[in-house]
C-alpha positions as CSV (number, residue, x, y, z in Angstrom):
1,X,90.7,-119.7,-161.8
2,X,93.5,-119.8,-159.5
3,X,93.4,-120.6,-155.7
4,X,93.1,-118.1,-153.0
5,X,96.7,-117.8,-151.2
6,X,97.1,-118.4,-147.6
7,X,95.8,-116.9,-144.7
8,X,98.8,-115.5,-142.8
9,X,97.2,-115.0,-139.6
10,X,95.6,-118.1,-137.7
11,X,92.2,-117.6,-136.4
12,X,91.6,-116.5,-132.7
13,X,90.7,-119.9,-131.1
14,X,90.0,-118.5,-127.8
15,X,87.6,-115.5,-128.7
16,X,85.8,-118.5,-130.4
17,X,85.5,-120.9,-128.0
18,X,84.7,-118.1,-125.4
19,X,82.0,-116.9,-127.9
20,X,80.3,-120.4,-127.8
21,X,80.9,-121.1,-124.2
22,X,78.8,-117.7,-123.7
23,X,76.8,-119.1,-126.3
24,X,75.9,-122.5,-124.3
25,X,75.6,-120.6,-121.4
26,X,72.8,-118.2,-123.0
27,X,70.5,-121.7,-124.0
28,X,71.0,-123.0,-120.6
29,X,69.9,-120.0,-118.9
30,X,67.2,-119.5,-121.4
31,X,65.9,-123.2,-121.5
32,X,66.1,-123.2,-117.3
33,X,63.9,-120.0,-117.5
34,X,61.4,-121.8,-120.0
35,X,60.9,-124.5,-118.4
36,X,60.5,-123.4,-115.1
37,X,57.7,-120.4,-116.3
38,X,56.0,-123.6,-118.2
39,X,55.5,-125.5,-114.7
40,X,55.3,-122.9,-112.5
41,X,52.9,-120.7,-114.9
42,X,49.5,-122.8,-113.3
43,X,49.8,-122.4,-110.1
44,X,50.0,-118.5,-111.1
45,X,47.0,-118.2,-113.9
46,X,43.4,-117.1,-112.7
47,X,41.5,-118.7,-115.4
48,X,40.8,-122.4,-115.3
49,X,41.0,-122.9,-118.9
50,X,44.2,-121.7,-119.7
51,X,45.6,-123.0,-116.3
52,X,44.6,-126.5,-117.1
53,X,45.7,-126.0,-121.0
54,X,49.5,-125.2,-119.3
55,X,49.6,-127.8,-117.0
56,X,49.0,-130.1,-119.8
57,X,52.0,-128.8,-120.9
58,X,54.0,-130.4,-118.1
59,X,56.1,-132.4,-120.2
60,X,57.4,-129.8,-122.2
61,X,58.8,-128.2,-119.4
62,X,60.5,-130.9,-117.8
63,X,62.6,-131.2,-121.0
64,X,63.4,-127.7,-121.4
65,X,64.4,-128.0,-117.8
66,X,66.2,-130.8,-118.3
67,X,68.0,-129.3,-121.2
68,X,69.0,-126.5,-119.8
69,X,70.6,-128.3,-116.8
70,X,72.4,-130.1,-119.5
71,X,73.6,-127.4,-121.2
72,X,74.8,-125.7,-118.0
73,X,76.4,-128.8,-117.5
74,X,78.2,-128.6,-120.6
75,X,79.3,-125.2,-119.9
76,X,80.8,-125.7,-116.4
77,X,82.6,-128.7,-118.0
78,X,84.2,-126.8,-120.7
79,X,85.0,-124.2,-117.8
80,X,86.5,-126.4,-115.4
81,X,88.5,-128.4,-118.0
82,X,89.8,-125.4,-120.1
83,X,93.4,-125.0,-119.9
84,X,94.2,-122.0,-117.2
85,X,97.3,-120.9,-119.2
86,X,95.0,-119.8,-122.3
């Protein structure tokens, strides 16, 4: 079976990388919004049971906080160190 020839055209680098910087910037948004709704959530909730079940939770939220922030660090990095010209 022979090979495939060639591609002629080359690949759109920046739709791709703008397509995963959107990308990164989605999970950081997402994981900011998860976290925060995971330690703010108690103060909010009328039943003790469920209130005490979600602060429990605490640590989970502090990393999805956490990694959001890094993500949306990532992003502003890849932003700020893109080439302008592009």
């Amino acid at each position: 079976m022979p090979l495939p020839t060639a591609p002629v055209q080359k690949p759109n680098q920046k739709l791709l990388h703008t397509k995963a910087n959107n990308e990164l910037l989605l999970r950081a948004l997402l994981c900011i919004l998860i976290g925060l709704g995971v330690l703010v959530s108690p103060y909010f909730l009328s039943s003790p049971g469920i209130q005490e079940i979600v602060a429990q939770s605490s640590l989970v939220g502090w990393f999805a906080l956490a990694l959001g922030v890094a993500f949306a660090g990532l992003y502003l990095r890849r932003r700020l160190s893109a080439n302008p010209r592009q």
